[in-house]
C-alpha positions as CSV (number, residue, x, y, z in Angstrom):
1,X,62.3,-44.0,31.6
2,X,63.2,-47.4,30.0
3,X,65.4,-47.5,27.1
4,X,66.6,-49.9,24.6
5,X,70.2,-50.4,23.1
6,X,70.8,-49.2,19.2
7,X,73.9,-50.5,17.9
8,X,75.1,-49.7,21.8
9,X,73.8,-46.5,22.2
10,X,70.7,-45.8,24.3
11,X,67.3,-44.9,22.9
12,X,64.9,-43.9,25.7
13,X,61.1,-43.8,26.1
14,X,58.4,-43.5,28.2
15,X,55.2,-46.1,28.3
16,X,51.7,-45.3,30.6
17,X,48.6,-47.2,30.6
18,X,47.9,-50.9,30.0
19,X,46.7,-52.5,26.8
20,X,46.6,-52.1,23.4
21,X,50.2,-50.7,22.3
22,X,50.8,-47.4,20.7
23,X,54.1,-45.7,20.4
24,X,54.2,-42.0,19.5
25,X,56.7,-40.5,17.2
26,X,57.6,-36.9,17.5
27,X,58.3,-34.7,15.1
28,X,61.0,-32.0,14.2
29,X,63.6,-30.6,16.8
30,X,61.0,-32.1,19.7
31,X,61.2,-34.8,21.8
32,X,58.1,-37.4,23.6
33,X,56.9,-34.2,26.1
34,X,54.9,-33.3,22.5
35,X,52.6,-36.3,23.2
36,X,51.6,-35.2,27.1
37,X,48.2,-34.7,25.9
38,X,48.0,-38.3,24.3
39,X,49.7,-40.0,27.0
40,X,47.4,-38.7,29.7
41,X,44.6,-38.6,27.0
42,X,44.7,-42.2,26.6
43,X,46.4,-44.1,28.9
44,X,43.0,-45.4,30.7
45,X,42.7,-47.4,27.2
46,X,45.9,-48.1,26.0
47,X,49.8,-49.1,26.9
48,X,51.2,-45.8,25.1
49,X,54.7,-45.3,24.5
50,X,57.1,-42.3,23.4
51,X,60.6,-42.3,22.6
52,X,62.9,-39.4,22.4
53,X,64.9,-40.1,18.8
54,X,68.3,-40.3,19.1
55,X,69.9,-36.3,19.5
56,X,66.9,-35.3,21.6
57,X,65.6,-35.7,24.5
58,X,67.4,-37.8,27.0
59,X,68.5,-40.4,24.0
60,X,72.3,-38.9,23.0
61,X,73.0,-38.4,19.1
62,X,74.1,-41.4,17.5
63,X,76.5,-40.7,14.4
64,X,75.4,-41.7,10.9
65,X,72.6,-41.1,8.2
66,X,69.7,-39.3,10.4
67,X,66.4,-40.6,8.8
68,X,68.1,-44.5,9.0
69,X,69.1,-44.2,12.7
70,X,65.3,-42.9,13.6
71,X,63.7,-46.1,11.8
72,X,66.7,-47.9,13.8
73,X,65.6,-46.0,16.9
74,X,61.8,-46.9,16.6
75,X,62.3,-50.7,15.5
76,X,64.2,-51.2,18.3
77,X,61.4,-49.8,21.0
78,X,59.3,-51.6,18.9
79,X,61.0,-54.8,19.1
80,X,61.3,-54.2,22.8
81,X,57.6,-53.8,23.5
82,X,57.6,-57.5,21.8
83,X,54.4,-57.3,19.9
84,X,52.4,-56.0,17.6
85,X,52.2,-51.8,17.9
86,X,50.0,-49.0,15.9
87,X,52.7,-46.2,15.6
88,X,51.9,-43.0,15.3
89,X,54.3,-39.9,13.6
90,X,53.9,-36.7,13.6
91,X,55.4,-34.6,10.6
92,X,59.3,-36.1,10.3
93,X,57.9,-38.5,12.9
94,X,55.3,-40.1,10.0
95,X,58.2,-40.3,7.8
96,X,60.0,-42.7,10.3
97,X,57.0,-44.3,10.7
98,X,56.3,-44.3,7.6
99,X,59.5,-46.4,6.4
100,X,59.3,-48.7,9.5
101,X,56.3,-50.0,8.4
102,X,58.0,-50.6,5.0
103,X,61.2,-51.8,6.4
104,X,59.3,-53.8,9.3
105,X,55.7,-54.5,8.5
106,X,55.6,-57.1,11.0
107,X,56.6,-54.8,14.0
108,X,53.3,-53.0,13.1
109,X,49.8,-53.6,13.5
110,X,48.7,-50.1,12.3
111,X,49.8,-46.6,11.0
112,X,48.5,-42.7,12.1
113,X,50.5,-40.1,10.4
114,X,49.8,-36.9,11.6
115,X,50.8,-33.8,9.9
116,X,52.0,-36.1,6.7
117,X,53.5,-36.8,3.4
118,X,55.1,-38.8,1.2
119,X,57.7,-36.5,0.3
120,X,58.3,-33.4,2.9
121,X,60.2,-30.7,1.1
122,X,62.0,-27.8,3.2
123,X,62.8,-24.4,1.2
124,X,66.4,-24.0,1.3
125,X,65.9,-20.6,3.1
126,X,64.5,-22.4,5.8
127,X,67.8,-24.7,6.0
128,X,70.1,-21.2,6.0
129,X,67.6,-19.6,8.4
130,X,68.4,-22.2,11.0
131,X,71.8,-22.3,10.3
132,X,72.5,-18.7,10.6
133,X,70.1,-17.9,12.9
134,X,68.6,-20.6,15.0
135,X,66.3,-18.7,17.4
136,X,64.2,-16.5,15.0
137,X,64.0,-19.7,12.7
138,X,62.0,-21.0,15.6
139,X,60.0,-18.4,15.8
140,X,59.4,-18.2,12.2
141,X,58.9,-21.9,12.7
142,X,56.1,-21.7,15.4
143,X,54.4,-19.0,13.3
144,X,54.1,-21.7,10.5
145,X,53.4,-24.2,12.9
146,X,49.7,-23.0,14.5
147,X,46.7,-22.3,13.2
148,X,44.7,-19.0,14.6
149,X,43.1,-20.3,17.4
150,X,46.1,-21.8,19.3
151,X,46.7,-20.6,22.6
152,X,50.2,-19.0,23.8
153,X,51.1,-21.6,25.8
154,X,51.2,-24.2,23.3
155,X,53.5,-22.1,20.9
156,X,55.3,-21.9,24.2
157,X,55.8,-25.6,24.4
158,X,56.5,-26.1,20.7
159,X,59.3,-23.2,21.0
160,X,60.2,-24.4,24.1
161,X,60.9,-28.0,23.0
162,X,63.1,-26.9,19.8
163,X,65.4,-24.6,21.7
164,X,66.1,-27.4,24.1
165,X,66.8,-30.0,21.8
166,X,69.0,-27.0,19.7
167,X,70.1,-25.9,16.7
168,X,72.0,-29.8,15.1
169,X,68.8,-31.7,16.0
170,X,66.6,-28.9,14.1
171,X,68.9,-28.6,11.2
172,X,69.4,-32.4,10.7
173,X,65.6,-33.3,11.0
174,X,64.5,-30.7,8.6
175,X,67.6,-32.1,6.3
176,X,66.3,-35.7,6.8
177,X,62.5,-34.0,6.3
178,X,64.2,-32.5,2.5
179,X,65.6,-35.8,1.6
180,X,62.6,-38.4,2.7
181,X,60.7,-39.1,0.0
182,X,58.5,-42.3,-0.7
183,X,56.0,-41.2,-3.1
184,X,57.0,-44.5,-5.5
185,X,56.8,-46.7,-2.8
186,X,53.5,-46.4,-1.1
187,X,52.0,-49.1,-2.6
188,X,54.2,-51.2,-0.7
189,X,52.5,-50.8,2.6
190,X,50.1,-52.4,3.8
191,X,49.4,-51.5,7.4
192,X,45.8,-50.2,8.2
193,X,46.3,-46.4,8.2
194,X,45.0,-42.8,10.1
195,X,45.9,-39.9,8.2
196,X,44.9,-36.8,10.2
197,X,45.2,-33.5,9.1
198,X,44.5,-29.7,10.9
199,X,42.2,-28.0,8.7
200,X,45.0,-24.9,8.5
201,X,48.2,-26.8,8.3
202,X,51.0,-24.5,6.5
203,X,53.1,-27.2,6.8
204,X,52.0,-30.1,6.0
205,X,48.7,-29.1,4.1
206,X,45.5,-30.8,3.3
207,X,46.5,-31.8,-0.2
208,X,49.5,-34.3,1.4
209,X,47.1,-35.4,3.7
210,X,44.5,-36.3,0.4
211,X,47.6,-37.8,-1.6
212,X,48.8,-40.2,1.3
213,X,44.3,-41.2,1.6
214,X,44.7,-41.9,-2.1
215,X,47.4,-44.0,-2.5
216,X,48.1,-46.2,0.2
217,X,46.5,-49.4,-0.1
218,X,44.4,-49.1,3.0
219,X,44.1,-45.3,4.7
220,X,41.1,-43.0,6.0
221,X,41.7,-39.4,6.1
222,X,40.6,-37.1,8.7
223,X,40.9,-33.3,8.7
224,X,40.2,-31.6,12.1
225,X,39.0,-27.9,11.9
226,X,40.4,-25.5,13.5
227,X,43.9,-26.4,14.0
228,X,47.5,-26.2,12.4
229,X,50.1,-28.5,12.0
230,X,50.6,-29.2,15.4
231,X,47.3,-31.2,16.2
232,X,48.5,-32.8,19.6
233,X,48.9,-29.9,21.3
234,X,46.2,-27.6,19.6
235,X,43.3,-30.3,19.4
236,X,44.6,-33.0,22.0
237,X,41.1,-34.6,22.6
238,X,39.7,-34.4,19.2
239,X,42.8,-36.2,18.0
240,X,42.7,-38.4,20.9
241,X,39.5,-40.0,20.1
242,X,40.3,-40.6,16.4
243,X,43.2,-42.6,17.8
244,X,41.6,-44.5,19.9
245,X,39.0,-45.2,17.8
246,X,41.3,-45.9,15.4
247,X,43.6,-48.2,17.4
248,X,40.4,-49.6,19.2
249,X,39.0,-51.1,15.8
250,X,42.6,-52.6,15.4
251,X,42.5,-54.5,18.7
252,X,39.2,-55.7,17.9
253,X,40.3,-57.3,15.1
């Protein structure tokens, strides 16, 4: 995997295809396997990137504020590609995202937030849960996380990739989820946006999904039925072919 250097600490990712760039931002306690669908989904059409923020994955934890050292980790890959990128995030993921392209609109030639919001609140019980007892949180977790039709193995996968990365990365992204809030400051950004929603997202629902549509300057909003809040692995090829669609009408122009 290449990796890039973040105030000299290694940030790696992964990058298929050739093309158009698109980097993928995962989302709590899981690391760029989440995107396995996109990557192989779309990587006849497109250069697409994933990095592993720093604390998961192969890239080590990095000390200091969490939600500024993931925009740090994601300009830097960015920078690194050297041009113009849609960036994608998926729940904590389109927070990042979402303050890079406030932070660095001209690292960015489009937005698709996935399982979004301007502000992403956590109940406090959720915060002790993990804390005191990190492996039915994650089960709790991945009961939230699906909607009815999801298969086994993809709660597998989501369960999987939390328990790997462990119980500080889970705790300090749902922290950075609690505190992330830039409801004041959407106006600010410009960047062409996707906002895609699952139809039963406990998580992240609909009604964040409407409020991010209604107030950035320039968004679309797209709900796809039949799935939860984690979209790329319960509705890979739907939600592939809104992003390239998506990131296709941005190359054209």
């Amino acid at each position: 995997m290449p990796k890039v250097l973040v105030e000299n600490s290694p940030v790696y990712y992964t990058q298929v295809g050739r093309g158009r760039l698109l980097l993928l931002v995962h989302g709590s306690g899981a690391d760029h396997t989440l995107w396995g669908g996109q990557l192989q989904g779309l990587k006849g059409q497109f250069s697409v990137g994933a990095l592993d923020l720093n604390g998961h994955g192969r890239s080590p934890l990095r000390p200091g504020d969490d939600l500024t050292s993931y925009v740090a980790d994601v300009a830097g890959v960015l920078a690194d590609l050297g041009d113009q990128t849609v960036l994608a995030g998926h729940s904590l993921g389109s927070a990042v995202a979402l303050s890079v392209a406030l932070e660095h609109p001209e690292l960015i030639g489009g937005l698709i937030l996935i399982g979004a919001g301007a502000r992403l609140r956590v109940l406090p019980e959720l915060l002790q849960a993990i804390a005191d007892d990190f492996p039915a949180a994650v089960d709790s977790i991945v009961k939230l996380a699906f909607g009815a039709a999801a298969r086994e193995p993809e709660r597998r996968q989501a369960r999987d990739q939390m328990l790997r990365n462990g119980q500080a990365a889970l705790y300090r992204d749902f922290s950075a989820c609690d505190r992330f809030d830039l409801v004041a400051q959407l106006e600010q950004i410009k960047a062409p946006t996707l906002v895609v929603c699952g139809r039963e997202d406990r998580l992240t629902p609909i009604k964040y999904a409407e409020y991010l549509r209604d107030h950035l300057p320039d968004a679309q909003l797209h709900i796809i039925e039949k799935a939860g809040h984690m979209v790329m692995l319960e509705a890979a090829e739907p939600l592939n072919r809104l992003i390239a669609s998506f990131a296709g009408e941005r190359d054209a122009s």
